[in-house]
C-alpha positions as CSV (number, residue, x, y, z in Angstrom):
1,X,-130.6,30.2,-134.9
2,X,-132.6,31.1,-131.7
3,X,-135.9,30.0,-133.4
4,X,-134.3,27.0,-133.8
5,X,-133.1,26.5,-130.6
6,X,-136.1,26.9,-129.1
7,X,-137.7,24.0,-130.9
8,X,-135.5,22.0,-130.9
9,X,-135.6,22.3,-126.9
10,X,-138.6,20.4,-126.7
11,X,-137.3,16.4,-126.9
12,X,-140.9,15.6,-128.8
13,X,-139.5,18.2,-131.4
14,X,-136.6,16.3,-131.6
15,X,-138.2,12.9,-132.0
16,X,-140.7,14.5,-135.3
17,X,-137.0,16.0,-136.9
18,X,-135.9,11.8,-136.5
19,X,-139.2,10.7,-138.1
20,X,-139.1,13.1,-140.7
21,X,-135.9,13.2,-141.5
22,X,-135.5,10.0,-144.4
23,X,-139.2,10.2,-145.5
24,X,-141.8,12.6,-145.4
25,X,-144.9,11.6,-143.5
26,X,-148.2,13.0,-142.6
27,X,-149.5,14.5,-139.8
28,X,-151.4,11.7,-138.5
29,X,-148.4,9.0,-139.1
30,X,-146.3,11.3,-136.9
31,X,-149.2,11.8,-134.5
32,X,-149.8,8.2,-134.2
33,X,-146.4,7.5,-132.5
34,X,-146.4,9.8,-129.6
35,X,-149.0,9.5,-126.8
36,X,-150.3,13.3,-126.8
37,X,-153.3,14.3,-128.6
38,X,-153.0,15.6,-132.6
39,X,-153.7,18.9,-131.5
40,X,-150.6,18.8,-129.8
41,X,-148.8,17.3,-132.3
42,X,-150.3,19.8,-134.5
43,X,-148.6,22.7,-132.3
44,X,-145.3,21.2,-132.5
45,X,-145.1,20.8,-136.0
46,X,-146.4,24.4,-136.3
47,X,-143.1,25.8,-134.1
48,X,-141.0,23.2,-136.1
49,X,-141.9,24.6,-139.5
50,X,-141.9,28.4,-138.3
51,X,-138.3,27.4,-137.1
52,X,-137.9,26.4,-140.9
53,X,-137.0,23.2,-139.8
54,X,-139.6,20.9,-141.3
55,X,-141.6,22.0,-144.8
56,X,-145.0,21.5,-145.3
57,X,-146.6,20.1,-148.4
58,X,-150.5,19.6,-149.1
59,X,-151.7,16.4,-150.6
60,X,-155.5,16.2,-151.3
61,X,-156.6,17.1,-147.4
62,X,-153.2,15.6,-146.0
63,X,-150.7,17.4,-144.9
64,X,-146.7,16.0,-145.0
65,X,-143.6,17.0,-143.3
66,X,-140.4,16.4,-144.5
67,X,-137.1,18.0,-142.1
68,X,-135.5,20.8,-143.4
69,X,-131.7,19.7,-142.5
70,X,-130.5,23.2,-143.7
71,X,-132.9,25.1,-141.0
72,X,-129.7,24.2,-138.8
73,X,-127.4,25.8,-140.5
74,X,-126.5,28.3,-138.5
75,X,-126.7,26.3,-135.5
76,X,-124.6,23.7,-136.7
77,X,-121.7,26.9,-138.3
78,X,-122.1,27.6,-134.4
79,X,-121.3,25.0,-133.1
80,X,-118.6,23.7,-135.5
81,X,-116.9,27.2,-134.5
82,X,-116.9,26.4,-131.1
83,X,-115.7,22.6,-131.2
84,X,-113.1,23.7,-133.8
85,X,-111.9,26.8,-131.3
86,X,-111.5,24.0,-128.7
87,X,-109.5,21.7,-130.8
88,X,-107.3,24.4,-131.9
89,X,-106.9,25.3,-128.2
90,X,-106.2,21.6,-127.4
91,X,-103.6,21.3,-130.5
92,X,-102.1,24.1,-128.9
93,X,-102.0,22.7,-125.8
94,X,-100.1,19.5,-126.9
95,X,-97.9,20.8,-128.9
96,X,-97.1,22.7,-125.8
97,X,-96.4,19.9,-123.6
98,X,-94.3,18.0,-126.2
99,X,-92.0,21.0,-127.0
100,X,-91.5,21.1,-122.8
101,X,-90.8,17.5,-122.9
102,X,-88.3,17.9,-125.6
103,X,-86.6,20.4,-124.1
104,X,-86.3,18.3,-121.0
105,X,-85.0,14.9,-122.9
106,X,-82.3,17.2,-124.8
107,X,-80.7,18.9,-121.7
């Protein structure tokens, strides 16, 4: 989960998840729609697929990238846990309320 935190920090990380996410596409497609240099785009693709977030397959001297939805697995079980410990609080909390205001209305 931290590795993939980390990359996905980086918002140009983000961006090559989006692009890869439907279709798998090569390094230089990807490369070709940000405004840093391939070598860059080469480093974050690396940190992405160390992350186990994108796989990398060879094709002749090209290389393709395709996201790896399930390399946020644990992330997402994360955060689910928390979003569903805050509805449960907030379930609580109404329920709550409503039994005070029936007590009220019945007295």
């Amino acid at each position: 989960m931290e590795a993939a935190l980390r990359a996905i920090a980086e918002p140009r990380r983000r961006e090559i998840i989006r692009l890869v996410a439907a279709d798998e596409r090569s390094a230089g497609d990807i490369a070709a729609r940000f405004d840093v240099t391939r070598s860059a785009i080469s480093q974050h693709l690396k940190v992405l697929r160390e992350a186990d977030l994108v796989t990398e397959r060879r094709d002749g001297t090209r290389r393709l990238y395709r996201a790896r939805p399930e390399g946020l697995e644990g992330l997402r079980a994360f955060l689910e846990e928390f979003w569903t410990d805050r509805l449960d609080d907030l379930k609580s909390e109404a329920e709550a309320e409503q039994r005070r205001r029936d007590g009220r209305t019945h007295r």
